[in-house]
C-alpha positions in Angstrom: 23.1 -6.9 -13.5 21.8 -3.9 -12.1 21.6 -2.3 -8.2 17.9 -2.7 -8.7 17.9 -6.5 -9.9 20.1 -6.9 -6.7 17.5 -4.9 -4.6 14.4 -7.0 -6.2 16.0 -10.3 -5.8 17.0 -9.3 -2.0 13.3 -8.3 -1.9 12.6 -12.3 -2.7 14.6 -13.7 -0.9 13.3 -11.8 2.1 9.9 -12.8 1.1 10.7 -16.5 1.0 13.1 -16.7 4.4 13.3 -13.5 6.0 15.8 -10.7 6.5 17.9 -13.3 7.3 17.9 -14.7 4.0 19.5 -11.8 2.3 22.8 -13.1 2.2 25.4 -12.4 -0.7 26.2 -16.0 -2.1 22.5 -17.1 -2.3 20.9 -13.9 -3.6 23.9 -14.6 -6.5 23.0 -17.6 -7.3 19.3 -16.5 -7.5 20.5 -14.0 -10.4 23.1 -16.2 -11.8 25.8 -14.3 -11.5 28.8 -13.7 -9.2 29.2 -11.9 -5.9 31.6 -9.7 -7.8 28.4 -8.0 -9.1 27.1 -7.8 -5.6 30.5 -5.6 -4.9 30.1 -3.4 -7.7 26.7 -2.2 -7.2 27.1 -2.6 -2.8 29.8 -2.2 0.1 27.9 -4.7 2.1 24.9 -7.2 3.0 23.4 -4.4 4.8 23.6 -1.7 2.1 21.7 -4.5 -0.2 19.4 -5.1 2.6 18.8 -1.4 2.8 18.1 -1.3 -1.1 15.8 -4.1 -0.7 13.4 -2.3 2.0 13.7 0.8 0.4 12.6 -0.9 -3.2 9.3 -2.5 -0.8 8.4 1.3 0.4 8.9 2.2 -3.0 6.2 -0.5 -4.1 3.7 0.5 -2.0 4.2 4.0 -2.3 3.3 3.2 -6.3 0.4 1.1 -5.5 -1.4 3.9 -3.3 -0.5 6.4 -6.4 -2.2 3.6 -8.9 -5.0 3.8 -6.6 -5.8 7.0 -6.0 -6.3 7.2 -9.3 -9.8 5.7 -8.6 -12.1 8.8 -8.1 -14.8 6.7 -6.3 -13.8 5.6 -2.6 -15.5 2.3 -2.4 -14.1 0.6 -5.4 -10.8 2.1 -4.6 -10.9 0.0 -1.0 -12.3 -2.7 -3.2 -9.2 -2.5 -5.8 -6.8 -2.5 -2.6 -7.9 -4.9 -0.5 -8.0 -7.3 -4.1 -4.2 -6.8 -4.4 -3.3 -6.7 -0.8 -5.2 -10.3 -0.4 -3.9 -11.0 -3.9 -0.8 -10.4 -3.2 1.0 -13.3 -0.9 4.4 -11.9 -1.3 3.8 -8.4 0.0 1.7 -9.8 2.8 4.7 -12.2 3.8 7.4 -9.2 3.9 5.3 -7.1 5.7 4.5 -10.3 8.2 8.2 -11.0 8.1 9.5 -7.3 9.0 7.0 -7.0 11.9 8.2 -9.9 13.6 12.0 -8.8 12.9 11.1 -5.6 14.7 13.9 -6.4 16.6 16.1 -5.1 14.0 16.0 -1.1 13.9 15.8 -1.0 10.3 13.4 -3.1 9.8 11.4 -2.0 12.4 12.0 1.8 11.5 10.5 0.6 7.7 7.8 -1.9 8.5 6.6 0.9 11.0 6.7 3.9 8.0 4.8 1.8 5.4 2.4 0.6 7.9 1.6 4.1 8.9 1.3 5.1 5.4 -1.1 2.0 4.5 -3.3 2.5 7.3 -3.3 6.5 6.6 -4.1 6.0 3.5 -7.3 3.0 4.6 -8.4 5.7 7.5 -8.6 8.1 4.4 -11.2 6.2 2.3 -13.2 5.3 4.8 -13.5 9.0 5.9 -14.0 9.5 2.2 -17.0 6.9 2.3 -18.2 8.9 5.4 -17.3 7.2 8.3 -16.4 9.7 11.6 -11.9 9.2 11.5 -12.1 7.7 15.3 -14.6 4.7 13.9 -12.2 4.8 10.2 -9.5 4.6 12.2 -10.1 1.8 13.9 -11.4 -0.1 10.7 -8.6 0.4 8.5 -6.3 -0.9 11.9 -9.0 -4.2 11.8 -8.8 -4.7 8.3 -4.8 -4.2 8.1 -4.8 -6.2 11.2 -6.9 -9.3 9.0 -4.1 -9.2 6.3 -1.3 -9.8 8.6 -3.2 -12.6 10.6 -3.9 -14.4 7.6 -0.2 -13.9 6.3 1.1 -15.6 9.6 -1.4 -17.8 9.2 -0.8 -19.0 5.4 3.1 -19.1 6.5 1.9 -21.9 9.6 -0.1 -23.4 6.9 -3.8 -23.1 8.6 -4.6 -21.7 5.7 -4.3 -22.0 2.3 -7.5 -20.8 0.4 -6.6 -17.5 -2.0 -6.5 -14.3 0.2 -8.5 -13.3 -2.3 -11.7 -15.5 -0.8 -11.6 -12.5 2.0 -12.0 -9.8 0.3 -15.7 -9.2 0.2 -15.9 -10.2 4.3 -12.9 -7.8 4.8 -15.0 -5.2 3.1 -17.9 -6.0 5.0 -16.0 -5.6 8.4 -14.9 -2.2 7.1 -18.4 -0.7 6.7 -17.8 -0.6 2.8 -20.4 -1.3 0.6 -19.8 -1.9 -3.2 -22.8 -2.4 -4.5 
């Protein structure tokens, strides 16, 4: 057992019941393994909680990397909003750390990657040629759409594929993909 299986299975849990579910005993039993482990690799819940949220940051600081790999703008926005809508995990942490935005950490982090997502939107819309005050407010609208339909899938209104969005989110976004 590794710090990182600790980090990615703290990174579940979250997912599935919020920062609140990041406890020592469960995430244990989620691995299989003792709370021993947990001590080796952590001094405390919040150093694992820590490790968690920095291994989300981490993940979406990969997925803009993979993207930008994708000379052409328009499929790249295409590519991203496929795994952001694709992706019901992701969406739920991010859902989940905004609403703990109570807690300074998790404020401080859902803050930085939601900065750096909608930096990185505002970017390829500019790239598509849209003036950055009318970019900016598109990639805030369209980031806006996946957390409403993450709060929404957790209430349960809805529970088509994310995925059944994509081509409307483009759409909203000025993005045309042929």
């Amino acid at each position: 057992m590794t710090a990182g299986d600790w980090a990615r299975a703290a990174l579940d849990a979250l997912t599935e019941g919020g920062l609140g579910a990041i406890a020592v005993e469960p995430v244990a039993v989620r691995l299989g393994t003792t709370k021993g482990s947990f001590y080796w690799h952590f001094a405390n819940r919040q150093a694992l909680v820590e490790a968690a949220l920095v291994l989300w940051e981490a993940d979406t600081e990969e997925t803009i990397a993979g993207l930008l790999e994708i000379a052409d703008p328009a499929p790249r926005m295409r590519r991203l909003l496929e795994a952001a809508f694709g992706d019901s995990a992701d969406s739920a942490v991010a859902f989940r750390l905004i609403s703990a935005a109570d807690d300074p950490l998790a404020a401080e982090v859902a803050r930085r990657v939601s900065a750096r997502r909608l930096e990185f939107m505002r970017a390829t819309l500019e790239e598509l040629g849209q003036p950055p005050e009318l970019a900016r407010r598109r990639a805030v609208a369209g980031y806006g759409v996946y957390l409403g339909m993450a709060a929404l899938r957790r209430v349960g209104v809805v529970d088509e594929p994310f995925d059944h969005f994509v081509e409307l989110a483009l759409a909203e976004m000025g993005v045309s993909t042929g």
